[in-house]
C-alpha positions as CSV (number, residue, x, y, z in Angstrom):
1,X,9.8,7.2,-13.1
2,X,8.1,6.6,-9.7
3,X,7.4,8.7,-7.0
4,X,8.7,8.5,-4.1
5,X,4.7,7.5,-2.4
6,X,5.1,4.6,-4.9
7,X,8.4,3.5,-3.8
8,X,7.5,3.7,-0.4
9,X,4.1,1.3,-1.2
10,X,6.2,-1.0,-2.7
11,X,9.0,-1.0,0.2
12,X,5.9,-1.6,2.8
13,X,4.7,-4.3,1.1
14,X,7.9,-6.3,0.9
15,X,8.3,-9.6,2.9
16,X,11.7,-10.2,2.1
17,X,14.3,-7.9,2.9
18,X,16.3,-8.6,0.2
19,X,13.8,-7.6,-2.3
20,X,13.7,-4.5,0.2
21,X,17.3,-3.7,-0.4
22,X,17.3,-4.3,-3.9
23,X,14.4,-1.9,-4.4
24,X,16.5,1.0,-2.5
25,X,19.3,0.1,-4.7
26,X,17.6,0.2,-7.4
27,X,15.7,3.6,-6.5
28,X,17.8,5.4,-3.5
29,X,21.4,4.8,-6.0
30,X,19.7,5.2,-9.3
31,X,21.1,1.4,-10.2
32,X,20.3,-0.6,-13.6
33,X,18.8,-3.9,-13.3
34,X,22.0,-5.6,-14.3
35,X,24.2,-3.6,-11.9
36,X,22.1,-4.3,-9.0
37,X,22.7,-7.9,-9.9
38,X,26.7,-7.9,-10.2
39,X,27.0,-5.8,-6.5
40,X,29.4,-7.4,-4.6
41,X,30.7,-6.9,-0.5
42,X,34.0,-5.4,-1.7
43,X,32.2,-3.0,-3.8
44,X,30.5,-1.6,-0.5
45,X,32.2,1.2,1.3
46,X,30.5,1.9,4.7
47,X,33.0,4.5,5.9
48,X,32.6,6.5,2.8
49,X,29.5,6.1,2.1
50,X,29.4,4.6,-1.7
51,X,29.0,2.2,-3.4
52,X,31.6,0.8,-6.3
53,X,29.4,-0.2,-9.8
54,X,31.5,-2.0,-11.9
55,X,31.5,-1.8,-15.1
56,X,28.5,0.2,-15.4
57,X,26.8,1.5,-18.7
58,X,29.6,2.0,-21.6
59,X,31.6,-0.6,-19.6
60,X,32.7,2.4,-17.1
61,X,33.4,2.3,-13.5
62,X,32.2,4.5,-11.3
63,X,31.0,6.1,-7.5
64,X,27.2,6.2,-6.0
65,X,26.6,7.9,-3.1
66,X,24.8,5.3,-0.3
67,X,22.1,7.3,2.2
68,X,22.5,6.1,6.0
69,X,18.9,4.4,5.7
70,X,20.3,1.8,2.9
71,X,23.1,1.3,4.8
72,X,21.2,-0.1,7.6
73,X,19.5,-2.0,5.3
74,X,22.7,-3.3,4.1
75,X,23.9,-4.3,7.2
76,X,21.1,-6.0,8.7
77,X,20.4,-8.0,5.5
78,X,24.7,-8.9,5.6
79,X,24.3,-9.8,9.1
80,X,21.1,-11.8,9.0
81,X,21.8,-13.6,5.3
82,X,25.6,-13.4,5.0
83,X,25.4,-13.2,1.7
């Protein structure tokens, strides 16, 4: 498990901010590899502040809390890549 120094290192040293955004995905939601790769713009709730992972470990559904700093993330990386 990192620290969060380490996860902060890694973040600075990003070029790209969609490796940025994966990285707090991964770390900030306490994703899986594989569920960072299926996310999807429906699955993002901005008003509510979660995040939808589907069909998550044992094939379950379920609710992750977003933090206002990845949502910004979110956003500018929607807005500049339109992904």
């Amino acid at each position: 498990m990192l620290i969060k120094q380490e996860v902060w290192a890694m973040l600075k040293f990003c070029t790209l901010l969609k490796n940025k955004v994966l990285i707090g995905l991964l770390y900030g939601c306490g994703l899986r590899c594989l569920e960072v790769r299926s996310v999807k713009l429906a699955d993002l709730d901005f008003d509510r502040r979660q995040l939808k992972v589907v069909q998550g470990k044992g094939k379950k559904d379920r609710y992750v809390p977003l933090s206002e700093h990845l949502i910004r993330g979110l956003k500018n990386y929607i807005s500049a890549q339109r992904p």
